[in-house]
C-alpha positions in Angstrom: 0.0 0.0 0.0 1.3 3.2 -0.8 1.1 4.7 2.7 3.3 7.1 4.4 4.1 6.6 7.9 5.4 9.7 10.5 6.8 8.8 14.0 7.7 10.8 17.3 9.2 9.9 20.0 8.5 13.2 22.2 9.7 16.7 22.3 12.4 17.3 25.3 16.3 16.2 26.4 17.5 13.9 24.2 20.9 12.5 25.6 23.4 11.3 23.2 23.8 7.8 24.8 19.8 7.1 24.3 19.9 8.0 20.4 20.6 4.5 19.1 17.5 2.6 21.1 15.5 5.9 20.5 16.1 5.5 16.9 15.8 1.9 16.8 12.2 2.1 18.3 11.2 5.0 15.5 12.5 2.4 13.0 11.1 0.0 14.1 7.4 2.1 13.9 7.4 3.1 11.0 8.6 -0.7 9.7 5.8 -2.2 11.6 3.3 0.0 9.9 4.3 -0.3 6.0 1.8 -3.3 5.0 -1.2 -1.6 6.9 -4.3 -1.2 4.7 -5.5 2.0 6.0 -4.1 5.3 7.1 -6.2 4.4 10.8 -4.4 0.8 11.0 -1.0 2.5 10.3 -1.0 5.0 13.1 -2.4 2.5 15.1 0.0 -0.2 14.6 3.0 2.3 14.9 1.9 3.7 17.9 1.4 -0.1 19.6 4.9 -0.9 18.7 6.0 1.9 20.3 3.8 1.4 23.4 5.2 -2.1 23.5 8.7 -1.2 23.0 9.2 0.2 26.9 12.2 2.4 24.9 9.8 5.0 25.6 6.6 7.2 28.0 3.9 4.9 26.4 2.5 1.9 26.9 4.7 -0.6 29.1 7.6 1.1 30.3 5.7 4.2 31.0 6.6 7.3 33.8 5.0 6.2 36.7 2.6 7.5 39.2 3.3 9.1 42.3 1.5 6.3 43.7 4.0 4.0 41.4 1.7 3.1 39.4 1.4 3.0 35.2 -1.7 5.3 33.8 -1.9 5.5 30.5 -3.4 8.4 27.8 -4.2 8.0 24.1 -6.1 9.1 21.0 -6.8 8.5 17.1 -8.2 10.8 14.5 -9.5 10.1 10.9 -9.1 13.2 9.2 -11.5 11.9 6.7 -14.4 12.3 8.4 -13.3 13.7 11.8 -14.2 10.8 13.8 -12.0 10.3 16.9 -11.6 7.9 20.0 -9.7 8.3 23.0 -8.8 6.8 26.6 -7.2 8.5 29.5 -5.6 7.3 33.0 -6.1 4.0 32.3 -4.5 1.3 33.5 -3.4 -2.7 33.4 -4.4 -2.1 28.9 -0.7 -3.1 26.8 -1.9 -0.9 24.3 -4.0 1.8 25.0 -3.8 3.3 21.4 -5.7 0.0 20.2 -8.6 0.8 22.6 -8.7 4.3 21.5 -9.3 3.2 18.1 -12.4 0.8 18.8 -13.9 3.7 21.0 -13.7 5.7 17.6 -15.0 2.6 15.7 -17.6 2.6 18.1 -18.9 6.1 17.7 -19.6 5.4 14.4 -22.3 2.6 14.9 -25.9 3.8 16.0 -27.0 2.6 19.5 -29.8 0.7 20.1 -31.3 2.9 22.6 -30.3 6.4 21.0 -27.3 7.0 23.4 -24.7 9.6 22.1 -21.8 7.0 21.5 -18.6 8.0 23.8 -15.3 9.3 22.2 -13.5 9.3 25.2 -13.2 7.0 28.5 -11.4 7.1 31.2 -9.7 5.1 34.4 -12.2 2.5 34.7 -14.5 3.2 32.4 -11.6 2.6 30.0 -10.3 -0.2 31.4 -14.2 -2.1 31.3 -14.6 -1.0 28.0 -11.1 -2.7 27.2 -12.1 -6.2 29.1 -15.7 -6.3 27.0 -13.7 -5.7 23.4 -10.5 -6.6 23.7 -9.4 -9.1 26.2 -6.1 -10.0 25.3 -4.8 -6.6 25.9 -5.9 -6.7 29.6 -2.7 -7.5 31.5 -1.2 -7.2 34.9 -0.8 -4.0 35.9 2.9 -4.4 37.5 3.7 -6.0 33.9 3.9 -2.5 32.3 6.2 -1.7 34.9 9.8 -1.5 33.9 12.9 -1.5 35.9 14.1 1.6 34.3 10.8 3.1 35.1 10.6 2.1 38.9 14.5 3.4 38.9 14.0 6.9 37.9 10.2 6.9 39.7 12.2 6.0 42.8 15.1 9.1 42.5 12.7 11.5 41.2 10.4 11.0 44.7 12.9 10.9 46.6 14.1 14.2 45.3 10.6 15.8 46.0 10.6 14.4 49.3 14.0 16.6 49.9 12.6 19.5 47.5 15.9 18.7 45.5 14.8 19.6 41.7 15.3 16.5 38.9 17.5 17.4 36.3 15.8 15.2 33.4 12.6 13.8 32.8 11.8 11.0 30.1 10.5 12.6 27.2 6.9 12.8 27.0 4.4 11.3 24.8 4.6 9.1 21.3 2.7 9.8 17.9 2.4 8.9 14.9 0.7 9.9 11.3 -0.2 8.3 8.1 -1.6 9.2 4.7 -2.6 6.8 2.1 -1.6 8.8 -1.3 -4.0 6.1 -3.3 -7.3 6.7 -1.1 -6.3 9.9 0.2 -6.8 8.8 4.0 -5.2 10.9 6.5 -5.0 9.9 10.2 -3.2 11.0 13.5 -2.8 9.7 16.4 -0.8 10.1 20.3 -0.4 7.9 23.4 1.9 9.0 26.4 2.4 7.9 29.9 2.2 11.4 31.0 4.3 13.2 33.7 6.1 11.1 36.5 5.1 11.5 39.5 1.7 13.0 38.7 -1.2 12.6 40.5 -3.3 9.4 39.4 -6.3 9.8 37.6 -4.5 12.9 35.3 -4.8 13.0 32.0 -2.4 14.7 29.9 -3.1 16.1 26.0 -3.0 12.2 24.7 -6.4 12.0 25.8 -8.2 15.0 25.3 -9.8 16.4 21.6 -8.1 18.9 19.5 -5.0 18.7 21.9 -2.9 15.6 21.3 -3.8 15.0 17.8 -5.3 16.5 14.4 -6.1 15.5 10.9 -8.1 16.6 8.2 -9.0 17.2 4.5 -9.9 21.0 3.5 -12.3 21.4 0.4 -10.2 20.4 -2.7 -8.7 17.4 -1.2 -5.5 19.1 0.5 -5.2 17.3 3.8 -3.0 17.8 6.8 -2.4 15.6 10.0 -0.4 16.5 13.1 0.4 14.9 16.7 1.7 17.2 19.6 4.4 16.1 22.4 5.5 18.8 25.6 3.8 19.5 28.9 0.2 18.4 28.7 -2.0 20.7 30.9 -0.5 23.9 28.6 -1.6 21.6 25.4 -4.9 21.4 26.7 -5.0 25.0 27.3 -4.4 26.2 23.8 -5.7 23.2 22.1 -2.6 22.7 20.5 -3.3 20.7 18.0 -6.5 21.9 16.9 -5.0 25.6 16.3 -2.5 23.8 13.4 -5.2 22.6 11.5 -7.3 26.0 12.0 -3.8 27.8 11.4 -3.8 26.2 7.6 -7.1 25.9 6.9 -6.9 30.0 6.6 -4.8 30.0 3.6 -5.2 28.8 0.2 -1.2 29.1 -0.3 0.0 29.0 3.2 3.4 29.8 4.4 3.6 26.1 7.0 7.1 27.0 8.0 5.9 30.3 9.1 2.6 29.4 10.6 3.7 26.6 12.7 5.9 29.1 14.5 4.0 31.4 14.9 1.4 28.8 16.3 4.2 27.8 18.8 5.3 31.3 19.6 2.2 33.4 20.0 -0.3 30.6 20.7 1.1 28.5 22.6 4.5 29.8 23.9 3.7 32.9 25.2 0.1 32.2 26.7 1.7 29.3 28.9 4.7 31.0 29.9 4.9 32.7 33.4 7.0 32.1 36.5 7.1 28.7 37.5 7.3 27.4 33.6 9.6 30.0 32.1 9.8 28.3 28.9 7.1 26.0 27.7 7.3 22.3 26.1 6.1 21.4 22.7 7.2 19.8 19.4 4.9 18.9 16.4 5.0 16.6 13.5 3.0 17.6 10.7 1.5 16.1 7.6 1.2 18.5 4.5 0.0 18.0 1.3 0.4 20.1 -2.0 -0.4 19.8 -5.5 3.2 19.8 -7.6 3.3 21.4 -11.7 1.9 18.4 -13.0 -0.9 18.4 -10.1 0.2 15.7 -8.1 -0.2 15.3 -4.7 2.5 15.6 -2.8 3.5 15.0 1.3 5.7 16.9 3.4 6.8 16.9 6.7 7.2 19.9 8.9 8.6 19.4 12.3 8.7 21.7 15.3 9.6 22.2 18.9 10.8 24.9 21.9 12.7 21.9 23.5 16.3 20.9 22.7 15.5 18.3 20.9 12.6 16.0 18.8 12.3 12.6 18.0 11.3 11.6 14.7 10.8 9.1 11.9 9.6 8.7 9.0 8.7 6.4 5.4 7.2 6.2 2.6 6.6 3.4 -0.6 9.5 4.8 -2.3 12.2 4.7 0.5 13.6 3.1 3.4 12.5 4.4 6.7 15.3 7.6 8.2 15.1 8.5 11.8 17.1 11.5 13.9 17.1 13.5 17.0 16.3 16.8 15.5 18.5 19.5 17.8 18.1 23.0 17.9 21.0 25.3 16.1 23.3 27.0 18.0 22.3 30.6 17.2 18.8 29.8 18.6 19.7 27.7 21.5 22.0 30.8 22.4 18.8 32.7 22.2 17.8 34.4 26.0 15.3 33.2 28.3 12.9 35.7 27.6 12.7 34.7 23.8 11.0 31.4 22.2 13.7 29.1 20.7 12.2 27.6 18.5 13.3 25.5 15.6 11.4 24.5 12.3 12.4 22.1 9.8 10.8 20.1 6.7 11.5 16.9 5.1 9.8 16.0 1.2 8.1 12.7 1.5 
């Protein structure tokens, strides 16, 4: 199938000694992905190899609670017809990205009674909704609980039991996108274990609509898709994702370089910044499609963040699947506090 496949592996501190098994579990994604039959199945088979990988925050191998615990957040959007599912603090599911998808499969079947079918579920609800369609993912809770997680859970708590401040955190929150350059189907899609230690029952952007995750097709077919990583509650705040796809549905020729910074700058970086979070989290991937001189359809990839670095993948039918830690340039990690650093790149698919 001629589908391209995008990856992320989280917006934040990328140290030089994790690149290889970072870029080994982006691989890996997009590999997993490149026989799926639909943009949907793409972004969710990606995204379940990288909750199952425990490389990164989704899935098994997840930040942890304060209560030590694994809760996870995730969501899927078809940007076909705007139909989305997600789950959020949910716990004991191996991949909560699958059960985000048959919640949007769901919506789309009439009830019997006339009940507005759910798009999102949470904590238990979730986890009951899992057991009745998909029983094999149910596992053990403690089995999604790495070493390496329960490590750094354990040094990070007893730092805020001393009021000593972490240095890093794991970077938060997978993704993944997909467009089928036959059909035209474009999909989105985000899971994330959220922030360590935070309070169970929180749900980060993963879980919540127009933050995580966007996708869809303006009038004349153009189509774009995007999944967000960074700090979740300032996502939520300026429905992140949601203001891309806004952002380039207002122009016919748009500028993407240009708007997606400006989306990061003045929509999201400067509304969430104040004392205590002097310099906001984010990075984007997103999906672009333009018509070429001989009116072909054509994909790019944009990616941007405010973090040192980004995680990303990506393939397509025509070659082999390239991964890197995308790092901010010098001159605008040099930048002062009190200015966004933000860095923008594209990559022709």
């Amino acid at each position: 199938m001629l589908i391209i496949r995008v990856v992320h592996g989280g917006a934040g501190i990328h140290s030089v000694g994790s690149e290889p098994e970072v870029k080994a579990a982006l691989l890996g994604a997009c590999d997993s992905a490149a026989n799926s039959l639909s943009a949907l199945d793409a972004v969710e088979t990606a995204i379940a190899f990288l909750e199952d990988s425990t490389v990164l925050n989704a899935g098994s191998g997840s930040n942890l609670t304060i209560d030590g615990t694994v809760e996870c957040d995730a969501a899927i959007m078809d940007g076909l017809t705007g139909d989305f599912g997600s789950v959020g603090a949910v716990s004991a599911v191996k991949n909560p990205i699958t059960v985000s998808r048959l919640i949007l499969e769901r919506s789309r079947k009439p009830d019997p009674v006339g009940r507005i079918p759910p798009i999102t579920l949470v904590s238990v609800g979730a986890h009951a909704f899992a057991r009745q369609s998909a029983t094999h993912l149910i596992v053990e809770e403690e089995s999604m609980v790495t070493p390496r997680a329960r490590k750094q859970w354990k040094i990070w708590k007893d730092r805020l039991e001393t009021m000593s401040n972490p240095d890093h955190a794991m970077q938060d929150t997978v993704g993944a996108i997909a467009w089928n350059e036959i059909s035209g189907e474009i999909a989105s899609g985000v899971s994330s274990g959220g922030i360590l230690l935070k309070y169970s029952g929180r749900i980060g952007e993963a879980a919540v609509f127009g933050a995580g995750c966007w996708a869809q097709t303006r009038e004349g077919g153009v189509r774009m898709a995007c999944s967000v990583s960074g700090t979740g509650e300032y996502i939520i705040k300026t429905s992140l994702a949601r203001h891309f796809g806004a952002a380039l549905s207002d122009h016919s020729d748009p500028d993407v370089h240009a708007i997606i910074e400006r989306v990061l700058v003045h929509d999201f970086w400067v509304p969430s910044r104040n004392a205590s979070n002097p310099d906001p989290s984010a990075g984007v991937i997103v999906l672009t499609t333009e018509k070429d001189e001989e009116g072909q359809e054509k994909g790019r990839l944009w990616c941007g963040f405010t973090t040192p670095s980004f995680a990303i993948a990506f393939a397509s039918p025509r070659s082999r699947p390239e991964s890197y830690i995308l790092r901010r340039p010098k001159a605008i990690e040099s930048r002062p506090n009190d200015h966004a650093r933000v860095f923008v790149t594209a990559f022709a698919l």
